[in-house]
Structure formats: structure tokens, C-alpha cells
C-alpha positions in Angstrom: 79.2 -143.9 64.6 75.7 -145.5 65.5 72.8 -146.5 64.3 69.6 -144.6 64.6 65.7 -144.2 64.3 64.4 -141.1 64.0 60.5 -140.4 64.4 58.9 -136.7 64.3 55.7 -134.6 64.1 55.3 -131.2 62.9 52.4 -128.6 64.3 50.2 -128.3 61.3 50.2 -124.6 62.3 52.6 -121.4 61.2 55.3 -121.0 63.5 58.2 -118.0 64.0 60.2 -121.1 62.1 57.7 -121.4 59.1 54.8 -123.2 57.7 54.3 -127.0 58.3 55.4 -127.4 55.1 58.8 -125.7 55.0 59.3 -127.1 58.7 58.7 -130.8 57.7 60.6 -130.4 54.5 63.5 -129.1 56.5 63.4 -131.3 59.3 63.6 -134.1 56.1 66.7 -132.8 54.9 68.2 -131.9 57.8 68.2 -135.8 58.5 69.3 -137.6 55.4 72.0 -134.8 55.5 73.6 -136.8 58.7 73.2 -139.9 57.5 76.4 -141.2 56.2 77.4 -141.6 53.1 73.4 -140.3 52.5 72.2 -144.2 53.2 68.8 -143.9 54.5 65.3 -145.4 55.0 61.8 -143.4 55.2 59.5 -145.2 53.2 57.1 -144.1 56.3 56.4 -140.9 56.8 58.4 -138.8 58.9 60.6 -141.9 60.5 64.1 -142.9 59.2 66.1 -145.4 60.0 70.0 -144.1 59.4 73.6 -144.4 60.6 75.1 -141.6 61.6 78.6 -139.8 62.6 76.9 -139.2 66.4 77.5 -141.5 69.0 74.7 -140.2 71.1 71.0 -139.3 70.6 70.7 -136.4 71.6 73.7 -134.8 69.8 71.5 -136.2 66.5 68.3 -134.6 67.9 70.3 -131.1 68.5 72.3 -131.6 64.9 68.5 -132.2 63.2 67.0 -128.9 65.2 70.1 -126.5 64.5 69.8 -127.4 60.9 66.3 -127.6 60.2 63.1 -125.3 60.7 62.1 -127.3 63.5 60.2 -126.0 66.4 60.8 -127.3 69.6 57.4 -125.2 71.0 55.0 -127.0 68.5 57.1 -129.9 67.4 58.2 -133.3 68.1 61.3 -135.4 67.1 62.2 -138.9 68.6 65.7 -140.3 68.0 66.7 -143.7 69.3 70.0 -145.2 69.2 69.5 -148.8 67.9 73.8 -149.2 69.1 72.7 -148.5 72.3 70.2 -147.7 74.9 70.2 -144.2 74.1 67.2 -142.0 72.9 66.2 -138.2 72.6 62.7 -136.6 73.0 62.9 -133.3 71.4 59.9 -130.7 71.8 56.5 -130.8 72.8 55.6 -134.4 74.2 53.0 -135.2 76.8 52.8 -138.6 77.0 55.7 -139.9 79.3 55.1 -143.3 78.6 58.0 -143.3 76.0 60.6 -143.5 79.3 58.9 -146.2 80.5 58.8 -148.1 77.1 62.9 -147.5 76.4 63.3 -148.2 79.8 62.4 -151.9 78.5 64.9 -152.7 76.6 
């Protein structure tokens, strides 16, 4: 069990997965369905801070797009594991300077 952020834009566009709406809505869920014991923050929009049953980031990213409308071609989900120095960049990202920033702490 760890602790994670999780940060993500949707495409305001339709995609084969849905409308922006439907996407972000499900993306939503899909996260404060992994939090445990459904203790969660998002008082921002699309972030959360949550603990979950993973133990990595990425098998939190890949949970979040299996159960959710996310679109890996148009969208964008950052997880980073506050228990560790792990993190996930999920989808359409081109600004690499995220490695370099984790690669910080």
C-alpha cells in the first residue's frame, strides 16, 4: 500500500473513448474507486492525493486507464508515489522535463 498523487488532463475533444466530459468524469471515478477505504483529496481540479492498494505507480496509472474512459492518444495522467521515488506518465506528454524534475528528489 502507498501513498499517491495523481494529476491528469483530458483532450477537450471527442474521442473513440467518449466526450471530454464522460472521459474526465470516468477518469474521476476510476480514481477514488482505488483509494482505500474511499479516503481521498481533489479539492483541485483533476489532482488527488490518495492511498492506494498498489505498491507502484504505474500499476495505479494502468488500474485508472483500464477502468476509466481515458485515452492515452489525447490524454494525460501523472501518478507519483509520495512512499517512494516512483511515478507514471501516462499518454500524450511532450514536455520531458517531468524526468528531470522527479529525478530530484
Amino acid at each position: 500500500m502507498s501513498v499517491f498523487v495523481v494529476s491528469f488532463r483530458i483532450a477537450d475533444e471527442q474521442s473513440t473513448y467518449g466526450t471530454y466530459s464522460e472521459r474526465w468524469a470516468s477518469v474521476n471515478e476510476a480514481i477514488q474507486n482505488k483509494a482505500v477505504g474511499r479516503n481521498y483529496w481533489k479539492q483541485t481540479t483533476s489532482f488527488f492525493a490518495l492511498q492506494a492498494t498498489e505498491t507502484f505507480a504505474s500499476a495505479l496509472a494502468s488500474a485508472i486507464n483500464i477502468n476509466s474512459k481515458f485515452d492515452p492518444a489525447k490524454d494525460l495522467l501523472l501518478v507519483v508515489n509520495l512512499s517512494s521515488k516512483d511515478y507514471k506518465v501516462l499518454g500524450v506528454n511532450s514536455d520531458a522535463d517531468i524526468d528531470t524534475i522527479m529525478a530530484l528528489r
